[in-house]
N, CA, C and O atoms as a Maestro MAE file, in Angstrom:
{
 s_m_m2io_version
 :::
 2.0.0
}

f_m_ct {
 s_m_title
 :::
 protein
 m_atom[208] {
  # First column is atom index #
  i_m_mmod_type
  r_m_x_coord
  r_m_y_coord
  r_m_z_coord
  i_m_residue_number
  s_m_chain_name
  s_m_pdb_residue_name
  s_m_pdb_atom_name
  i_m_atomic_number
  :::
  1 25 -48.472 42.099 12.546 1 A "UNK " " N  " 7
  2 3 -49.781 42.091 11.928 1 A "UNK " " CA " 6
  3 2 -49.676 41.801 10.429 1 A "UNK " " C  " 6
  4 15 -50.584 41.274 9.786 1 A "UNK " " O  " 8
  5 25 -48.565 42.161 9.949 2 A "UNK " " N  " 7
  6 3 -48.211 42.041 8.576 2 A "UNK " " CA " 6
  7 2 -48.266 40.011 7.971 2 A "UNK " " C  " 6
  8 15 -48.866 39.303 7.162 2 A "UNK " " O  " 8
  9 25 -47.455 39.927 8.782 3 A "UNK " " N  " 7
  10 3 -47.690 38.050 8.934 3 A "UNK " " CA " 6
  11 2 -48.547 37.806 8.748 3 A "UNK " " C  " 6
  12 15 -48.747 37.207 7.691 3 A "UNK " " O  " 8
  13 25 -49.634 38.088 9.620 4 A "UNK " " N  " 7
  14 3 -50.458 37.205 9.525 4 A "UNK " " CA " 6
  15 2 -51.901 37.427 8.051 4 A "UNK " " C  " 6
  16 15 -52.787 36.608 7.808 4 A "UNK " " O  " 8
  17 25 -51.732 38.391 7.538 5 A "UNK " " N  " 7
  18 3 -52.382 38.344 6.021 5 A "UNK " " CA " 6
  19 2 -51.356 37.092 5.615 5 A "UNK " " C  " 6
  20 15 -52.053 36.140 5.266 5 A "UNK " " O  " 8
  21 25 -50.293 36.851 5.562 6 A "UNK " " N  " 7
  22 3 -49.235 35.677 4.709 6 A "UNK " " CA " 6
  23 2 -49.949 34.428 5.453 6 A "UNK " " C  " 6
  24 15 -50.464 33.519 4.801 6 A "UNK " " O  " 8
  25 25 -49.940 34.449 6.600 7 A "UNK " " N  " 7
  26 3 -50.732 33.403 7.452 7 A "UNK " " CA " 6
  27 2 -52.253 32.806 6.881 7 A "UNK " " C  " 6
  28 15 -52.772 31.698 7.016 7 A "UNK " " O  " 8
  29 25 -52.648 33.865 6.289 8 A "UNK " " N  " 7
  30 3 -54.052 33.593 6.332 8 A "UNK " " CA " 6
  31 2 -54.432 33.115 4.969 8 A "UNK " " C  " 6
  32 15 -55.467 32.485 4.753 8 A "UNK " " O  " 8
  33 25 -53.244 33.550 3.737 9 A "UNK " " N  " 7
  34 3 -53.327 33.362 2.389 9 A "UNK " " CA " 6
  35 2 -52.750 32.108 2.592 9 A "UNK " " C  " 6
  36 15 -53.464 31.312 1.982 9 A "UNK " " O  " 8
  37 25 -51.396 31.240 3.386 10 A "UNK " " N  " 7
  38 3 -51.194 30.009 3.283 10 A "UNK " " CA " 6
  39 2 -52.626 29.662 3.686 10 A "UNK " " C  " 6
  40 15 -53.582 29.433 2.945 10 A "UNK " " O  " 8
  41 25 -52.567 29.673 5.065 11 A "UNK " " N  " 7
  42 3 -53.986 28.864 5.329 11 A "UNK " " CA " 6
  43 2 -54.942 28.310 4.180 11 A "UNK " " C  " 6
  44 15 -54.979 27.087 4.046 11 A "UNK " " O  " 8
  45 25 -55.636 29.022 3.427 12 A "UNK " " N  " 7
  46 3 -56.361 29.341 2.886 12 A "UNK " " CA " 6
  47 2 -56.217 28.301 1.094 12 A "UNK " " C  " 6
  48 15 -57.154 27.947 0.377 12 A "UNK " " O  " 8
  49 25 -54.713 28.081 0.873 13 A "UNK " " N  " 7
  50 3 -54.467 27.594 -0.128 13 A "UNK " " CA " 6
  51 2 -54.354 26.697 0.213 13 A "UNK " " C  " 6
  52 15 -54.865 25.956 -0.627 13 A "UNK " " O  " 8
  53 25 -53.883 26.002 1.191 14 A "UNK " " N  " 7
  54 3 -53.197 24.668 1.759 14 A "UNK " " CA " 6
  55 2 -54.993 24.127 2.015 14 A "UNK " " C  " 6
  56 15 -55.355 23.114 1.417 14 A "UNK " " O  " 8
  57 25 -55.552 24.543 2.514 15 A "UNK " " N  " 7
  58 3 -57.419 24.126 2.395 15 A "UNK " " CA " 6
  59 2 -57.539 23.862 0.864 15 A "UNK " " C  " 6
  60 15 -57.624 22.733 0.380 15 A "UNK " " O  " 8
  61 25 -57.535 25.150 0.078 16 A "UNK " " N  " 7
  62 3 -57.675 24.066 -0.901 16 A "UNK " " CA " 6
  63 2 -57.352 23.115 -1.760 16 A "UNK " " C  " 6
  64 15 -58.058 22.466 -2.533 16 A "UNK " " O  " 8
  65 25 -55.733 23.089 -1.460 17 A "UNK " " N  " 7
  66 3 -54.937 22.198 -1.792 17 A "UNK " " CA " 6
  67 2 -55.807 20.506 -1.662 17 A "UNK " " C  " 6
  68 15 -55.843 19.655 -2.551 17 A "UNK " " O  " 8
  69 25 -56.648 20.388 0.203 18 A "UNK " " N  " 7
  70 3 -56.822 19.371 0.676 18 A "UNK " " CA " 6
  71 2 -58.387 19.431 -0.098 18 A "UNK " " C  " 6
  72 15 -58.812 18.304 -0.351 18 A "UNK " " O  " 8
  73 25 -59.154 20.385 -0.442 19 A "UNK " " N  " 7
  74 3 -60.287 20.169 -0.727 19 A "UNK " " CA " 6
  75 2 -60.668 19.776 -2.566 19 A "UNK " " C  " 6
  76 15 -61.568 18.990 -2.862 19 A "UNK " " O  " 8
  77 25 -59.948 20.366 -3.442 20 A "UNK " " N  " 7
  78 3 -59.419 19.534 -4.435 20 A "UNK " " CA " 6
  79 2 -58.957 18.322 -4.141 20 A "UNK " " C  " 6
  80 15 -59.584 17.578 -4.896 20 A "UNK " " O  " 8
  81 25 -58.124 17.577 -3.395 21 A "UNK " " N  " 7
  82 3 -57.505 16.223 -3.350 21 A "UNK " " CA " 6
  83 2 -58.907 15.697 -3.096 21 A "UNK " " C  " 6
  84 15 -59.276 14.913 -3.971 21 A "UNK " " O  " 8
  85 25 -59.809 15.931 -2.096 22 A "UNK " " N  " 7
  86 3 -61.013 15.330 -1.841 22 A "UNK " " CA " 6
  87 2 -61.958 14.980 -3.130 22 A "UNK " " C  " 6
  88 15 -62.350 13.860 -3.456 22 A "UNK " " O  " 8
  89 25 -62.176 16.009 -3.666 23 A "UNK " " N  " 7
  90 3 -62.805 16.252 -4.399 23 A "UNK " " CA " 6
  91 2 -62.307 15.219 -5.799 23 A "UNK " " C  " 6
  92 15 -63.021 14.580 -6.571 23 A "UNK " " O  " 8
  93 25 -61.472 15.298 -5.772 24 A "UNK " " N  " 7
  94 3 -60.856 14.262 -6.916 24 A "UNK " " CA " 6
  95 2 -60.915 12.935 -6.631 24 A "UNK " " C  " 6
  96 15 -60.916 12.138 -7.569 24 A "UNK " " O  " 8
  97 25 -60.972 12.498 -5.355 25 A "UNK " " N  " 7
  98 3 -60.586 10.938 -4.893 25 A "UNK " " CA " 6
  99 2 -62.271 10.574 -4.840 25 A "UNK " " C  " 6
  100 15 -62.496 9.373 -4.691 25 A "UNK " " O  " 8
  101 25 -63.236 11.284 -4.923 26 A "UNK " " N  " 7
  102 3 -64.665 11.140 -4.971 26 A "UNK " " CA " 6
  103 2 -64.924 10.744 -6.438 26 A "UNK " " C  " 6
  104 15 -65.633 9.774 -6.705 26 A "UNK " " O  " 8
  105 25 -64.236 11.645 -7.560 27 A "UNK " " N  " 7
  106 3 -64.489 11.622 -9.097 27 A "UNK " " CA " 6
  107 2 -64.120 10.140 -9.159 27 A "UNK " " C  " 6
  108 15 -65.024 9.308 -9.243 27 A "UNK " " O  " 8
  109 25 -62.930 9.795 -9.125 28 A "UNK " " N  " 7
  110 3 -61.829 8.854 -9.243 28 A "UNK " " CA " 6
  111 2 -62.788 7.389 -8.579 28 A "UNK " " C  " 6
  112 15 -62.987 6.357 -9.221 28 A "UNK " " O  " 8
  113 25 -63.209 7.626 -7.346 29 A "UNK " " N  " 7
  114 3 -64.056 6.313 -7.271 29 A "UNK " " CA " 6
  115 2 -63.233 5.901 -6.379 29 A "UNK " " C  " 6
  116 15 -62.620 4.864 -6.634 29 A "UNK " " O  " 8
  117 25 -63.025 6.489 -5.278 30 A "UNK " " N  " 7
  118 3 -62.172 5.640 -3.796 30 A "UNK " " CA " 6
  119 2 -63.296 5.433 -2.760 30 A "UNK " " C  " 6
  120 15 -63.408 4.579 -1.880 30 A "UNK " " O  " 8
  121 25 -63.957 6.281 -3.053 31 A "UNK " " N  " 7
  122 3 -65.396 5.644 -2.269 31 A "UNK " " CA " 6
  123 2 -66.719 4.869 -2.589 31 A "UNK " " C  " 6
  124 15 -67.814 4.757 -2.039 31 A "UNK " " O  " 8
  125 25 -66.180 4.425 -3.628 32 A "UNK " " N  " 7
  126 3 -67.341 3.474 -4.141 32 A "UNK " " CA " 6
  127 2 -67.716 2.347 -3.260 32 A "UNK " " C  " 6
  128 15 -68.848 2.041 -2.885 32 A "UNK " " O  " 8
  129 25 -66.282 1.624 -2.916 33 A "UNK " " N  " 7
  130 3 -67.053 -0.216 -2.223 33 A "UNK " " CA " 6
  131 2 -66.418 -0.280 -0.859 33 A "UNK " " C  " 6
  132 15 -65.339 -0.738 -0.481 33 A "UNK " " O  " 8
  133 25 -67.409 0.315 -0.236 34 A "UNK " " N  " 7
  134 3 -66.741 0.702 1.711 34 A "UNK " " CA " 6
  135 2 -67.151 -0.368 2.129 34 A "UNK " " C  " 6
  136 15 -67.000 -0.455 3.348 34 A "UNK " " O  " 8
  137 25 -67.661 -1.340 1.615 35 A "UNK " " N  " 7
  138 3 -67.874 -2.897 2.567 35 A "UNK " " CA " 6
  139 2 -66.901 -4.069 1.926 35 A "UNK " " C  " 6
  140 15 -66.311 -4.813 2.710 35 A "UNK " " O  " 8
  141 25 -66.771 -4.198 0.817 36 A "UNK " " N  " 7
  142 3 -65.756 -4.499 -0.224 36 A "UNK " " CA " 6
  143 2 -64.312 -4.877 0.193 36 A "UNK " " C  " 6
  144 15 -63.889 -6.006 0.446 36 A "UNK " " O  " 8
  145 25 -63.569 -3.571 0.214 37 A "UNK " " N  " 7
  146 3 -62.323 -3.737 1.412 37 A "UNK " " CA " 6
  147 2 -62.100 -4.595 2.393 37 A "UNK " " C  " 6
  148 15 -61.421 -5.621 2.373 37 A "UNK " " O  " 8
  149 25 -63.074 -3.834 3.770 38 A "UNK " " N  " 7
  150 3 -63.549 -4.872 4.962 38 A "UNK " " CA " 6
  151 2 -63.343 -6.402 4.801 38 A "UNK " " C  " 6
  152 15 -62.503 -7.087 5.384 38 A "UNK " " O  " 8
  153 25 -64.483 -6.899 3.690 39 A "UNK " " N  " 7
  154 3 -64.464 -8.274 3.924 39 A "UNK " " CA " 6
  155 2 -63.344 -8.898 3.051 39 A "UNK " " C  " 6
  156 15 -63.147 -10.031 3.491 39 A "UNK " " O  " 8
  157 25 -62.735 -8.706 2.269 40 A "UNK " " N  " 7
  158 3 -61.703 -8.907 1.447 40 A "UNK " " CA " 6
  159 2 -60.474 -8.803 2.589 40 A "UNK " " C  " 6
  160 15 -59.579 -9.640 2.479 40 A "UNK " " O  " 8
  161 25 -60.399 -8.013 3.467 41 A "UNK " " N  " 7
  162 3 -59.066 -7.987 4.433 41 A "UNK " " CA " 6
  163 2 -59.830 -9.387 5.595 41 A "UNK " " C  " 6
  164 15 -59.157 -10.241 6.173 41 A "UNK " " O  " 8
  165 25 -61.038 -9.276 5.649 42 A "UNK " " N  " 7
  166 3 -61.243 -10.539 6.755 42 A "UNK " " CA " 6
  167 2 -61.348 -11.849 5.840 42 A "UNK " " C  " 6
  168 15 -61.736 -12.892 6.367 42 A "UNK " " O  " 8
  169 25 -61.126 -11.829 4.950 43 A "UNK " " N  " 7
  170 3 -61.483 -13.275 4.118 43 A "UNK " " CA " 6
  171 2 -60.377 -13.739 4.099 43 A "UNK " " C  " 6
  172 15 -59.301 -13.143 4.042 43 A "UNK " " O  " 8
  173 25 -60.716 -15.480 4.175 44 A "UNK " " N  " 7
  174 3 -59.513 -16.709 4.442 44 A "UNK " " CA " 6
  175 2 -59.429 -17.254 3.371 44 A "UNK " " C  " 6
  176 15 -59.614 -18.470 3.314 44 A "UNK " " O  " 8
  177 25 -59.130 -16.524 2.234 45 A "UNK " " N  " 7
  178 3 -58.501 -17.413 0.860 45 A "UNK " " CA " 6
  179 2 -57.387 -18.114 0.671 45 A "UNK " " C  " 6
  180 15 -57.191 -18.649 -0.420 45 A "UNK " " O  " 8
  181 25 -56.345 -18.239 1.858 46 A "UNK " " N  " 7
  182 3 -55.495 -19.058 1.720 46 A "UNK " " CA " 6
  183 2 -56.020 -20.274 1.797 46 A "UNK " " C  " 6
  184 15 -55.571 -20.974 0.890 46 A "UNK " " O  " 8
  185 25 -56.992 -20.999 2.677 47 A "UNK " " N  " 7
  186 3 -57.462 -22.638 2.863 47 A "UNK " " CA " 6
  187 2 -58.174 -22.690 1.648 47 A "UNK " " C  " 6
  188 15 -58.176 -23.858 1.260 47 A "UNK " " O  " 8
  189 25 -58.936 -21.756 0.672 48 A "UNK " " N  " 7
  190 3 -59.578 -22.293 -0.675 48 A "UNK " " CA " 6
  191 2 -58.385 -22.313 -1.360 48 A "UNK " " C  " 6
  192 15 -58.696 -22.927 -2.380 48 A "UNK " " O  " 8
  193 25 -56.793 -21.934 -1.486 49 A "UNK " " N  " 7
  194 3 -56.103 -22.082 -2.412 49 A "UNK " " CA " 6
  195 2 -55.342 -23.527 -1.971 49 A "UNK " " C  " 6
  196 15 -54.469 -23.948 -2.729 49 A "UNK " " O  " 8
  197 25 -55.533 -23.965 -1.264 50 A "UNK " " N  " 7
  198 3 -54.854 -25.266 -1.151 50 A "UNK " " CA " 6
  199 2 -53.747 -24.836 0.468 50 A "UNK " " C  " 6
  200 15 -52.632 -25.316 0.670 50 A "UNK " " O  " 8
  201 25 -54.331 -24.039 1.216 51 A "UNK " " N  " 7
  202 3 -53.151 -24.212 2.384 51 A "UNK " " CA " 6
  203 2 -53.090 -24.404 3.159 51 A "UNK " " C  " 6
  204 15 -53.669 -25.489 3.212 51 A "UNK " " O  " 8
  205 25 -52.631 -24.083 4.482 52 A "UNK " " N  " 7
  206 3 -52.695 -25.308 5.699 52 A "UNK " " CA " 6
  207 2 -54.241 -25.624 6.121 52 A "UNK " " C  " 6
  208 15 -54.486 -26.473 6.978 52 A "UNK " " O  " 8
  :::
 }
 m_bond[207] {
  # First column is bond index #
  i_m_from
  i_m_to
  i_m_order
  :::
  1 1 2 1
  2 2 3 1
  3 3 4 2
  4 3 5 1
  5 5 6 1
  6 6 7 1
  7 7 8 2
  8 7 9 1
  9 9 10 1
  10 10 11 1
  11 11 12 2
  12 11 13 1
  13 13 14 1
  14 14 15 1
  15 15 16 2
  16 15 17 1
  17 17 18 1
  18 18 19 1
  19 19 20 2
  20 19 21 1
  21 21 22 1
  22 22 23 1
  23 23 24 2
  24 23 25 1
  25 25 26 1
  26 26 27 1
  27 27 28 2
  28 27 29 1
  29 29 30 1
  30 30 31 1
  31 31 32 2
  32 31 33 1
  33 33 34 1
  34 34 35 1
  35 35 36 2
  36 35 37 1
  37 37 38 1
  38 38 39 1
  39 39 40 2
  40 39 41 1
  41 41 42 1
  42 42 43 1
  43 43 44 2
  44 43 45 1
  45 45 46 1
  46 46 47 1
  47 47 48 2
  48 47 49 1
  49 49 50 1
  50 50 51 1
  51 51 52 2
  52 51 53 1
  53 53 54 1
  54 54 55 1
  55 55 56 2
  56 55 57 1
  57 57 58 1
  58 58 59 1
  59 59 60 2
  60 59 61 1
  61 61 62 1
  62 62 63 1
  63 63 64 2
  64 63 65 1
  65 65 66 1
  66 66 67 1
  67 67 68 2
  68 67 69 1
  69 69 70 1
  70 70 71 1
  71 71 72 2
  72 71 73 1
  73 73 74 1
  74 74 75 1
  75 75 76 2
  76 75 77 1
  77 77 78 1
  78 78 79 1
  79 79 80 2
  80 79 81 1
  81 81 82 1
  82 82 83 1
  83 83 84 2
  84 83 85 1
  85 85 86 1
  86 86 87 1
  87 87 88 2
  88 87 89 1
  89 89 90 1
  90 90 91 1
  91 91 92 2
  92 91 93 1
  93 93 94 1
  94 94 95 1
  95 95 96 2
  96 95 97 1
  97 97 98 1
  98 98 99 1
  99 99 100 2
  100 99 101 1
  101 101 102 1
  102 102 103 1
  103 103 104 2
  104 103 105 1
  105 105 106 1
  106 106 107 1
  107 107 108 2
  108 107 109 1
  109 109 110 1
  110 110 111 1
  111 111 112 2
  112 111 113 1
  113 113 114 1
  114 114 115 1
  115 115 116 2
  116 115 117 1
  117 117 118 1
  118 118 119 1
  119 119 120 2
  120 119 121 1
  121 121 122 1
  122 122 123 1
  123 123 124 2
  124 123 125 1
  125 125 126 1
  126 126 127 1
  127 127 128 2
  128 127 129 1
  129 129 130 1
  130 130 131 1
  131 131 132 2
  132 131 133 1
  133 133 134 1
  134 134 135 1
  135 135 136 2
  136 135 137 1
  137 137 138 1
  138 138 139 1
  139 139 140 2
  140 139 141 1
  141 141 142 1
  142 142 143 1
  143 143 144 2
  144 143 145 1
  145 145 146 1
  146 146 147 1
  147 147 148 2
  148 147 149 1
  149 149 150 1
  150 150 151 1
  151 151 152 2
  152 151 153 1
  153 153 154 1
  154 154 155 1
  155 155 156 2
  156 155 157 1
  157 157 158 1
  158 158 159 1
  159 159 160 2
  160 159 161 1
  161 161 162 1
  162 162 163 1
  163 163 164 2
  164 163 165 1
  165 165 166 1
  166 166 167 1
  167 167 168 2
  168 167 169 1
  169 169 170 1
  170 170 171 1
  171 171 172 2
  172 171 173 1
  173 173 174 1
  174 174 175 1
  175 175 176 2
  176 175 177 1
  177 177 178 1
  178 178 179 1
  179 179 180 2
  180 179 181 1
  181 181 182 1
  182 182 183 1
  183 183 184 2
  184 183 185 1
  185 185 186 1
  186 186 187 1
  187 187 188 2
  188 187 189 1
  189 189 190 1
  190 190 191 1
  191 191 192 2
  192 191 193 1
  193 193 194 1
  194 194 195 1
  195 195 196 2
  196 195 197 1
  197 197 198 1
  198 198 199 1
  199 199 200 2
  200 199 201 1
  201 201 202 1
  202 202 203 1
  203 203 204 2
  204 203 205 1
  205 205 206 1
  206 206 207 1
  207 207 208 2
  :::
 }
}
């Protein structure tokens, strides 16, 4: 029974370990251009640079 208070204090930090990281990658601007990405990975800029 003793464990699991140690159990429950990791738990508990390791959350907010992940909820700070969240919280920062929101400040920071990783979710700004969610369509952006997408079409940039489907776009064929090799034939406008001159290629096959």
């Amino acid at each position: 029974m003793n464990m699991l208070i140690y159990l429950i204090a990791i738990a508990l930090f390791m959350g907010g370990i992940g909820l700070a990281a969240f919280v920062w990658s929101l400040r920071s601007g990783q979710y700004d251009d969610l369509e952006g990405a997408a079409w940039r990975a489907i776009a064929d800029d090799d034939l406008d640079a001159g290629g096959k």
